[in-house]
C-alpha positions as CSV (number, residue, x, y, z in Angstrom):
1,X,0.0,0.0,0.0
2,X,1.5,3.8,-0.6
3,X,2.3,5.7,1.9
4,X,-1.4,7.3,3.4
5,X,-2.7,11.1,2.5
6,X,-2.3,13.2,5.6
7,X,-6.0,13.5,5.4
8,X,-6.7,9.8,5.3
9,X,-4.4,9.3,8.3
10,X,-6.6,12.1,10.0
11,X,-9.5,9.9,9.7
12,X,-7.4,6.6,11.0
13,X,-6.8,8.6,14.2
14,X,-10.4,9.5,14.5
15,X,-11.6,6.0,13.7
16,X,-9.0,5.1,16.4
17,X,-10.3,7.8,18.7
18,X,-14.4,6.9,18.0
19,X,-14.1,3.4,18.2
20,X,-11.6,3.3,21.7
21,X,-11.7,0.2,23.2
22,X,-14.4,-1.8,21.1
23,X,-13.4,-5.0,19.8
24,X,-14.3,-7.1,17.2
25,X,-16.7,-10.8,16.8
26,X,-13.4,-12.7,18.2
27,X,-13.9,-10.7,21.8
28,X,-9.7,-9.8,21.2
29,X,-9.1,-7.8,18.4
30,X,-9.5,-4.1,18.8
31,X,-12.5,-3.0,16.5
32,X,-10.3,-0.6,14.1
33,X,-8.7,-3.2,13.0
34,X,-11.7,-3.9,10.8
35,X,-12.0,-0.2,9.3
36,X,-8.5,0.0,8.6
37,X,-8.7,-3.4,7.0
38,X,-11.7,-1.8,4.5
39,X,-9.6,0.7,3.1
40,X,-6.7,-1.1,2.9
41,X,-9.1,-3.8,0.6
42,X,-10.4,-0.4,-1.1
43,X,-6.7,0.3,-1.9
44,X,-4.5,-2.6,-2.3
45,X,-7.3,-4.7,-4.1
46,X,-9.1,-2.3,-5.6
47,X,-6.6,0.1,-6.9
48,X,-8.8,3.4,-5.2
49,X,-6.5,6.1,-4.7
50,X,-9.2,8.7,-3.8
51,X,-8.8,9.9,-0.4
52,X,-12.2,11.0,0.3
53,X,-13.5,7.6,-0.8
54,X,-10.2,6.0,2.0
55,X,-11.4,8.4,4.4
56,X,-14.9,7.9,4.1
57,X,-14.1,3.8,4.7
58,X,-12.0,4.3,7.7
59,X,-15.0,6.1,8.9
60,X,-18.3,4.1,7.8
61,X,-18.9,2.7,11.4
62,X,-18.5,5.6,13.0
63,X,-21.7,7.0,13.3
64,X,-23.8,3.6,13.6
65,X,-21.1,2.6,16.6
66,X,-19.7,5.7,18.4
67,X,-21.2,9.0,19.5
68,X,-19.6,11.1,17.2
69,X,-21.5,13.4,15.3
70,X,-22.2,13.9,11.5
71,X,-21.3,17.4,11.7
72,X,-18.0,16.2,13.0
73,X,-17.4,14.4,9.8
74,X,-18.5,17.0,7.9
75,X,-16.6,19.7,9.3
76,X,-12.9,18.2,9.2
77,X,-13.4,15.9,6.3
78,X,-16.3,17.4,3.9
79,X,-19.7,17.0,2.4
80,X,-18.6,14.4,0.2
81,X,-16.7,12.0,2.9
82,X,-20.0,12.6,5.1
83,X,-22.4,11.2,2.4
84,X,-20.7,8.2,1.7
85,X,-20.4,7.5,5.7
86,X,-24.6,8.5,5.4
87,X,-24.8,5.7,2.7
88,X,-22.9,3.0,4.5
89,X,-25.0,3.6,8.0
90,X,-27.8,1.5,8.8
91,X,-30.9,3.0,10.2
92,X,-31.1,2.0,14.5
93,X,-34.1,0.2,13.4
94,X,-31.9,-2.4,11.1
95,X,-29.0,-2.5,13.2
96,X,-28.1,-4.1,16.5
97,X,-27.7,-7.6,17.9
98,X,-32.1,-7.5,18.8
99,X,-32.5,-7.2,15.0
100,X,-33.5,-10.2,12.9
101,X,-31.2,-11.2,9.9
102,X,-34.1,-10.4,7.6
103,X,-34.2,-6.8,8.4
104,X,-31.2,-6.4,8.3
105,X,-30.8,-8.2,4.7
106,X,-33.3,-5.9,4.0
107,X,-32.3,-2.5,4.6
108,X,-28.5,-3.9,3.1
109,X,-30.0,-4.9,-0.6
110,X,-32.1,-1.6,-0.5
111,X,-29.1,0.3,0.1
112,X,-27.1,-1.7,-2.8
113,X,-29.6,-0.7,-4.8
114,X,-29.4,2.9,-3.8
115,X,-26.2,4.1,-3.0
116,X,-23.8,5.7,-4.9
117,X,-21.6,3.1,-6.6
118,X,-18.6,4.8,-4.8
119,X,-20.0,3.3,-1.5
120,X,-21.1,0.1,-3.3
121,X,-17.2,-0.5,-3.4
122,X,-16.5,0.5,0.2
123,X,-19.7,-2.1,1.1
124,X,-18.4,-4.6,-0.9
125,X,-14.6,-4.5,1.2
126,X,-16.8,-4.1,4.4
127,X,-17.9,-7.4,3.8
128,X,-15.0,-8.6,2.3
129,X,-13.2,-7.7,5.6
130,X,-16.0,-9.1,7.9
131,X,-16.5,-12.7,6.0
132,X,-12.6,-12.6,7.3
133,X,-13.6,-12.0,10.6
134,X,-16.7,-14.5,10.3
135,X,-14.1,-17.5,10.9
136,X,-13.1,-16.3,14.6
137,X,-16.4,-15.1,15.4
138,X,-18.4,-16.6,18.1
139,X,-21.8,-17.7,16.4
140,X,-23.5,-20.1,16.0
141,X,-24.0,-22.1,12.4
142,X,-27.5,-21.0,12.0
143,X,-26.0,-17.3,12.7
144,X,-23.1,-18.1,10.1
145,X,-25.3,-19.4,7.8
146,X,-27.5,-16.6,8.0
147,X,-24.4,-14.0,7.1
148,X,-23.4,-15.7,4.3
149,X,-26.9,-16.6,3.0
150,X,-27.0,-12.2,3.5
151,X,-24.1,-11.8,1.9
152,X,-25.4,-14.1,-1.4
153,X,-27.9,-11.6,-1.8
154,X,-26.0,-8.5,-1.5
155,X,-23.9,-10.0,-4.4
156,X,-27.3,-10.8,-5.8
157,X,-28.5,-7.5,-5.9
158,X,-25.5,-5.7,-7.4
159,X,-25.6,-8.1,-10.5
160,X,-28.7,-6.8,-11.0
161,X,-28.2,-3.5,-10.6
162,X,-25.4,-3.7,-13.1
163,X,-28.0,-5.1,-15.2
164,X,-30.1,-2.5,-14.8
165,X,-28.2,0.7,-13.7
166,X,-24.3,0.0,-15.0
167,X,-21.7,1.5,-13.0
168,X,-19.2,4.6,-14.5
169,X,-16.7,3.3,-16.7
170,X,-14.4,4.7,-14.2
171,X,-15.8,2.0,-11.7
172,X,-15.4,-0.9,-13.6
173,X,-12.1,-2.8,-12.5
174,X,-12.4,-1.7,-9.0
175,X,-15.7,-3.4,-8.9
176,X,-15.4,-6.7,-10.2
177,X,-11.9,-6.8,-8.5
178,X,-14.3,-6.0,-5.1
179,X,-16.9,-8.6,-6.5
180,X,-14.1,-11.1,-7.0
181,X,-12.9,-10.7,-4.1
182,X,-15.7,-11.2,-2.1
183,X,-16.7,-13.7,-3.9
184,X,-13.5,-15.8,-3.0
185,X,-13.8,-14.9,0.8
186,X,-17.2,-16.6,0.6
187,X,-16.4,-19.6,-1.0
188,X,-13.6,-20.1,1.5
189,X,-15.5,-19.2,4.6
190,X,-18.0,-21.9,3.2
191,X,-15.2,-24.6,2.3
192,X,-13.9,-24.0,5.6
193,X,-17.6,-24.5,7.2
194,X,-19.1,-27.2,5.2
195,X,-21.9,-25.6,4.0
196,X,-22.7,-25.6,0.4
197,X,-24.2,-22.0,-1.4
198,X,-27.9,-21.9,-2.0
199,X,-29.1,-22.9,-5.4
């Protein structure tokens, strides 16, 4: 990976800072691991040099996890950073561990279909990262089952957006590189699990 924007490291110390001393599904590893791990996906895999689009994945937890503020985001990293965080946030209603994996799947494949295609690449390396995680997390099969059955249909739903809605030229490699690579981390986590895709 090249060496970081002083902006995007700005955002790895408030990501740092917002997150503290949450950890991740393993109960061990300090939570900003995983957010560092998206933008380093969204860079190293996907070849994204933008630092608004790095800065907005070291922060897309922020505001569903922490207390900080949206003005916050906006005032020391922009409009444009902001809205991306704003596009990767789930609604309180469609996140937390009383919510059913339905709703959830829900408001995710609504979103996919929604969101700017700029933040359809930092969901796709959000995932990417978490089916990583998946292996050390402490759930139970019918809970694994039901995040990779989820994350079938979030790869579901941007084929058929593509289909519908194509992405920018611009986007092109950087999302099937993301695609592929979630992909990949799926069929592995399911290799490693025993349990065969759906259909």
């Amino acid at each position: 990976m090249a060496k970081l924007d002083p902006r995007v490291l700005e955002a790895l110390h408030l990501a740092v800072e917002a997150h503290g001393a949450q950890l991740r599904k393993d109960g061990r590893t300090p939570y900003v691991v995983h957010p560092f791990g998206v933008m380093r996906k969204l860079s190293t895999h996907l070849g994204v040099t933008d630092h608004e689009l790095l800065e907005a994945a070291l922060l897309h937890d922020v505001l569903e996890d922490t207390d900080v503020p949206p003005e916050k985001i906006r005032r020391e990293f922009g409009e444009r950073v902001l809205t991306h965080v704003l596009e990767l946030t789930l609604p309180p209603d469609a996140h937390g561990p009383s919510v059913s994996t339905e709703t959830k799947t829900r408001h995710l494949v609504e979103g996919l279909r929604h969101i700017s295609w700029e933040s359809v690449l930092i969901k796709l390396c959000d995932r990417w990262d978490n089916l990583t995680d998946a292996r050390a997390a402490r759930w139970s099969g019918e809970k694994l089952e039901g995040f990779l059955q989820q994350t079938e249909e979030m790869l579901t739903a941007v084929k058929e957006r593509r289909a519908r809605e194509p992405e920018p030229a611009s986007l092109s490699q950087p999302l099937e590189r993301g695609l592929e690579g979630l992909r990949r981390a799926l069929a592995e986590v399911r290799a490693l699990t025993g349990t065969a895709s759906p259909g």
